[in-house]
MARVEX-295617 format. One record per residue: chain; x, y, z of N, C-alpha, C in turn. Coordinates in Angstrom, 1 decimal. Each point is the difference from the previous one (the first is absolute). Layout:
N
+-----+--------+--------+--------+--------+--------+--------+--------+--------+--------+
| mol |    n_x |    n_y |    n_z |   ca_x |   ca_y |   ca_z |    c_x |    c_y |    c_z |
+-----+--------+--------+--------+--------+--------+--------+--------+--------+--------+
|   A |      X |      Y |      Z |      X |      Y |      Z |      X |      Y |      Z |
...
+-----+--------+--------+--------+--------+--------+--------+--------+--------+--------+
***
This chain:
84
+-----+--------+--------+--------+--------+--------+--------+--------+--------+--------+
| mol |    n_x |    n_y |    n_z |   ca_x |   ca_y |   ca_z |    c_x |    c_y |    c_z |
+-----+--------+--------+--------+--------+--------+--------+--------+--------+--------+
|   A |    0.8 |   -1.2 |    0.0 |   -0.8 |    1.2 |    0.0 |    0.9 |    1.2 |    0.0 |
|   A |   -0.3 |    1.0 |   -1.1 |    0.7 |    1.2 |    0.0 |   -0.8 |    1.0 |    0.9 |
|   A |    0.7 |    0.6 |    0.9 |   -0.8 |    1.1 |    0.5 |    0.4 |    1.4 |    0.2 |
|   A |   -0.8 |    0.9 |   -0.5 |    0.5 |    1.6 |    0.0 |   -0.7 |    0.9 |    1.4 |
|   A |    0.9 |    0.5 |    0.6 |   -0.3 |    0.6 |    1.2 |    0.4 |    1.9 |   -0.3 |
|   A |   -1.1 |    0.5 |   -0.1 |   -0.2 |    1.0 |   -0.2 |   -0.3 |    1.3 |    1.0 |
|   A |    0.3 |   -0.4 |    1.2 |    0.1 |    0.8 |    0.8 |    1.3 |   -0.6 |    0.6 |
|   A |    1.2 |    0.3 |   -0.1 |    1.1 |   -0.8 |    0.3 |   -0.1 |    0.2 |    1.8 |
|   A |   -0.1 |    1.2 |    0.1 |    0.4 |    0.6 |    2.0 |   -1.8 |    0.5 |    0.2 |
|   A |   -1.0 |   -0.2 |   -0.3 |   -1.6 |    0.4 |   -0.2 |   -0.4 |   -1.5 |    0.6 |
|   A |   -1.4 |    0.6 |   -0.3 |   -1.0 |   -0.6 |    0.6 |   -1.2 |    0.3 |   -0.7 |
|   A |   -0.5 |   -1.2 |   -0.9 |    0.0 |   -1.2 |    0.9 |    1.0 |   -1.3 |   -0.6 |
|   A |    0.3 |   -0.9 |   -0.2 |    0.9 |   -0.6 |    0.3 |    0.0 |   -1.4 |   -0.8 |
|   A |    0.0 |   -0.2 |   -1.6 |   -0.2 |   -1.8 |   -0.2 |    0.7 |   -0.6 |    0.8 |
|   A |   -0.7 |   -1.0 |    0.3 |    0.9 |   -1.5 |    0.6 |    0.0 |   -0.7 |   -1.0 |
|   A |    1.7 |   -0.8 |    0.8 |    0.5 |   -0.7 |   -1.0 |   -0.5 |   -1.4 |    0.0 |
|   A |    0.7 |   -1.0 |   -0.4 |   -0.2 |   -1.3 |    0.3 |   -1.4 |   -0.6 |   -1.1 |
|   A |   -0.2 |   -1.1 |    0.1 |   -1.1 |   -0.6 |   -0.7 |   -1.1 |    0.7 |   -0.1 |
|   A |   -1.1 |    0.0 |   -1.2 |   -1.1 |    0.5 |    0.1 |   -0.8 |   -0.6 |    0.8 |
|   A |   -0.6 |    1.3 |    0.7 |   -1.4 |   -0.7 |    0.9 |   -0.8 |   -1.0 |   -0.7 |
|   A |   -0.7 |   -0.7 |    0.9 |   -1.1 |   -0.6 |   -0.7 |   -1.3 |    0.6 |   -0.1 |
|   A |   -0.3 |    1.0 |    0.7 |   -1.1 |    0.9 |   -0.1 |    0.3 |    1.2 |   -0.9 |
|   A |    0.8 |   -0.1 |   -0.4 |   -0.2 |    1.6 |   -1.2 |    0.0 |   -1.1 |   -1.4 |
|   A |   -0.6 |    0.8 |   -0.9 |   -0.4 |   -0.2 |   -1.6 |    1.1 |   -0.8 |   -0.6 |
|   A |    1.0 |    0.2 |   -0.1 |    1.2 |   -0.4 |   -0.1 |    0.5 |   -1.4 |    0.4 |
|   A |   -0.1 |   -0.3 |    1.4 |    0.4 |   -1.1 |    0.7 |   -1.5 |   -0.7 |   -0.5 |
|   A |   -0.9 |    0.1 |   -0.1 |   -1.1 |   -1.1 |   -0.2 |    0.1 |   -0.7 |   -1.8 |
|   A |    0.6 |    1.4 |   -0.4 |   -0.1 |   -0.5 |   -1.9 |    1.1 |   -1.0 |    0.5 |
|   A |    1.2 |    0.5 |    0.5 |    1.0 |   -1.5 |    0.2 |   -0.2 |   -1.4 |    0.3 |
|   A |   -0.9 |    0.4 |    0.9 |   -0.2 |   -1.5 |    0.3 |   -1.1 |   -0.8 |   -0.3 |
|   A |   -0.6 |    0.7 |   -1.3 |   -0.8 |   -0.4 |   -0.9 |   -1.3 |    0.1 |    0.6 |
|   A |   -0.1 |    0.4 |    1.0 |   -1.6 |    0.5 |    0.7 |   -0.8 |    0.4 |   -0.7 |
|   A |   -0.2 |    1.3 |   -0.5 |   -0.3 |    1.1 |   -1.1 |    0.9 |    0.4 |   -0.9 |
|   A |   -0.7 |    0.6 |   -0.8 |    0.7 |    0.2 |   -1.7 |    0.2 |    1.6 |    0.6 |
|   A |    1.0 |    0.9 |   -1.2 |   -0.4 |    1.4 |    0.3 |   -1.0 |    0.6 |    0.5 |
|   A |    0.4 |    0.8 |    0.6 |   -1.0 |    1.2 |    0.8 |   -0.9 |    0.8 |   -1.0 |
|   A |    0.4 |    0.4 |   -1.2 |   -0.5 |    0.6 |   -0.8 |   -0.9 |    1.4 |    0.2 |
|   A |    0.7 |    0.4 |    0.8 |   -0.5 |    1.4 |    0.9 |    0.4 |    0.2 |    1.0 |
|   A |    0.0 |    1.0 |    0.5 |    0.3 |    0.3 |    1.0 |   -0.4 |   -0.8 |    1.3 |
|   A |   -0.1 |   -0.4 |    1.1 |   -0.2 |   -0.9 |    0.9 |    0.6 |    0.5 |    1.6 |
|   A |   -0.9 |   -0.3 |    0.7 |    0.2 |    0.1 |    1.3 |    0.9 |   -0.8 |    0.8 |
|   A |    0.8 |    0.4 |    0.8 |    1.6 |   -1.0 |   -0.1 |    0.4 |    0.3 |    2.0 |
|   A |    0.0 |   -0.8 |    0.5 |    0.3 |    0.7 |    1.6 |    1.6 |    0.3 |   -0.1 |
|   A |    0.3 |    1.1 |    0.8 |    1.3 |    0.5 |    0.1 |    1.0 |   -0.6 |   -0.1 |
|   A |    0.0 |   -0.8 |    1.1 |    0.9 |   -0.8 |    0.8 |    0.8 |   -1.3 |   -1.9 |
|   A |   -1.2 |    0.2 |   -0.7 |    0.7 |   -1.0 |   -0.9 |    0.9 |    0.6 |   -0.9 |
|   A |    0.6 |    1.4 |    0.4 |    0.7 |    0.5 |   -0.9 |    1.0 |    1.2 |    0.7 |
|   A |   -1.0 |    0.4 |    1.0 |    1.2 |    0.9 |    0.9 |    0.3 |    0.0 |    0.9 |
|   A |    1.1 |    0.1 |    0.5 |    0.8 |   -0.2 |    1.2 |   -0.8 |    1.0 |    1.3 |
|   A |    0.2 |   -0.7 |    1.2 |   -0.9 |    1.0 |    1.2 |   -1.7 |   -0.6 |   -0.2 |
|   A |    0.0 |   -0.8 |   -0.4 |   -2.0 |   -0.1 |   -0.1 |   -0.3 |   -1.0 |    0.5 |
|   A |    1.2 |   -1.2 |    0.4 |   -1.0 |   -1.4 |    0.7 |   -0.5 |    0.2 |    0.9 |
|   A |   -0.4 |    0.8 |    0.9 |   -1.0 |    0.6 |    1.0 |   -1.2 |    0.7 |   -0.5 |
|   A |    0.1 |    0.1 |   -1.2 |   -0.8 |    1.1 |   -0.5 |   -1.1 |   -0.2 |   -1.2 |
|   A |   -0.5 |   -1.7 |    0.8 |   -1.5 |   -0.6 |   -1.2 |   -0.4 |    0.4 |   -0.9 |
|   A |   -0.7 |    1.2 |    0.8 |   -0.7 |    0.9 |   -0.5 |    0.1 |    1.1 |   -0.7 |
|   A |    1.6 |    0.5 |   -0.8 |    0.8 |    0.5 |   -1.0 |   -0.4 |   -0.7 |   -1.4 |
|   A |   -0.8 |    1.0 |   -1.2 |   -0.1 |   -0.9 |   -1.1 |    1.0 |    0.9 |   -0.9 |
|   A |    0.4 |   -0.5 |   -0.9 |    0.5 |    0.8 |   -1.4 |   -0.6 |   -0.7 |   -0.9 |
|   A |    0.0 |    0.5 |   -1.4 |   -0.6 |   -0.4 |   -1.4 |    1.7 |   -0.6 |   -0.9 |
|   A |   -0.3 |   -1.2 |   -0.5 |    0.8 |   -0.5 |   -0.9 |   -0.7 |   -0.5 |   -1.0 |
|   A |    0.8 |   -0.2 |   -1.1 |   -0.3 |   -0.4 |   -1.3 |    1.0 |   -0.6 |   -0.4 |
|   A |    0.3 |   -1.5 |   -0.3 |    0.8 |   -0.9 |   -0.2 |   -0.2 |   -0.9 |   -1.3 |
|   A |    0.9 |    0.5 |   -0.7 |   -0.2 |   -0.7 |   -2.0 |    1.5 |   -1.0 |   -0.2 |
|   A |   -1.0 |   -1.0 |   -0.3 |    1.2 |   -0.8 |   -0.7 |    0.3 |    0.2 |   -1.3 |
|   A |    1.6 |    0.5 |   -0.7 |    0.1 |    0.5 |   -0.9 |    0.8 |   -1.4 |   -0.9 |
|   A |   -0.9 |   -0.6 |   -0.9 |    0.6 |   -1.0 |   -0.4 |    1.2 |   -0.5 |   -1.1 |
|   A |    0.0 |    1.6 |   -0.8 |    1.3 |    0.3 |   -0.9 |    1.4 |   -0.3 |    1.1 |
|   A |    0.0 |    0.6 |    0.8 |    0.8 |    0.7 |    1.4 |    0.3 |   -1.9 |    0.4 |
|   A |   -1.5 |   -0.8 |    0.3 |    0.4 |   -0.5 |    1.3 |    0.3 |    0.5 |    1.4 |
|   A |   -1.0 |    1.2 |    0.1 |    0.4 |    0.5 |    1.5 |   -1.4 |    0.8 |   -0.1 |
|   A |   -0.3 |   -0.1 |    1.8 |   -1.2 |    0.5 |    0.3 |    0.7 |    2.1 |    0.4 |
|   A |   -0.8 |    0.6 |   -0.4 |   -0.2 |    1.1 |    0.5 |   -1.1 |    0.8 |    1.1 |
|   A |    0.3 |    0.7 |    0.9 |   -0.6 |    0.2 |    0.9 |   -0.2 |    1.8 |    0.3 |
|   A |   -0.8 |    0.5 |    0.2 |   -0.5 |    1.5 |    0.0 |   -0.7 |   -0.1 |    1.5 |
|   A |    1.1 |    0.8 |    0.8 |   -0.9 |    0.5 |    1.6 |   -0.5 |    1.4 |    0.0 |
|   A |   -1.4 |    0.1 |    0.7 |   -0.2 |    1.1 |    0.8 |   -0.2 |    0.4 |    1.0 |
|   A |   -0.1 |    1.0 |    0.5 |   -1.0 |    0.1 |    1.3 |   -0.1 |    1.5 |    0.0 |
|   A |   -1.5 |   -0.1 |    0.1 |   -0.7 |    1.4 |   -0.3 |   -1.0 |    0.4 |    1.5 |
|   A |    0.6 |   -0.8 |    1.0 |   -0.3 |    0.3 |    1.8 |    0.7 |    0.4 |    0.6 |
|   A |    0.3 |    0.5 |    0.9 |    0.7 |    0.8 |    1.0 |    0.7 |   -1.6 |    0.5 |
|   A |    1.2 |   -0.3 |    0.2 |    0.1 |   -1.5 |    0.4 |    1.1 |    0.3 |    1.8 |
|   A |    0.1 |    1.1 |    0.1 |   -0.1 |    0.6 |    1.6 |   -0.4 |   -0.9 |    1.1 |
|   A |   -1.6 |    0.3 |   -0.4 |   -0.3 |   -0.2 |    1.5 |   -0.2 |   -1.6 |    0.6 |
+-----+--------+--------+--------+--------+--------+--------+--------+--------+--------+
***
């Protein structure tokens, strides 16, 4: 897994290591579900560092398997205050 961290010294923070199995991504892997094909509701903790306490944290992903590539692509948001 390649991963780009875009707030180098910021917040909030990708984690590294294997894909969750609860975000869009980790489920196409393990053949659960196909693409997201939209945007999708995604809990925090499956993608940013500081959230395993924090259930209740959602973000939006959208995860496409790009088949020229051989590799999935992944688009995060979060359009909530993720604070409190």
């Amino acid at each position: 897994m390649v991963t780009f961290r875009p707030f180098k010294d910021g917040w909030p923070r990708l984690r590294f290591g294997e894909l969750h199995e609860h975000s869009a991504a980790g489920e196409r892997l393990a053949e659960i579900a196909e693409d997201s094909g939209r945007m999708v509701r995604t809990p925090a903790y499956a993608w940013l560092e500081g959230f395993v306490y924090k259930p209740d944290k959602d973000i939006k992903e959208d995860s496409r398997y790009l088949d020229f590539y051989d590799r999935t692509i992944t688009l995060l948001w979060h359009d909530e205050d993720l604070n409190d």
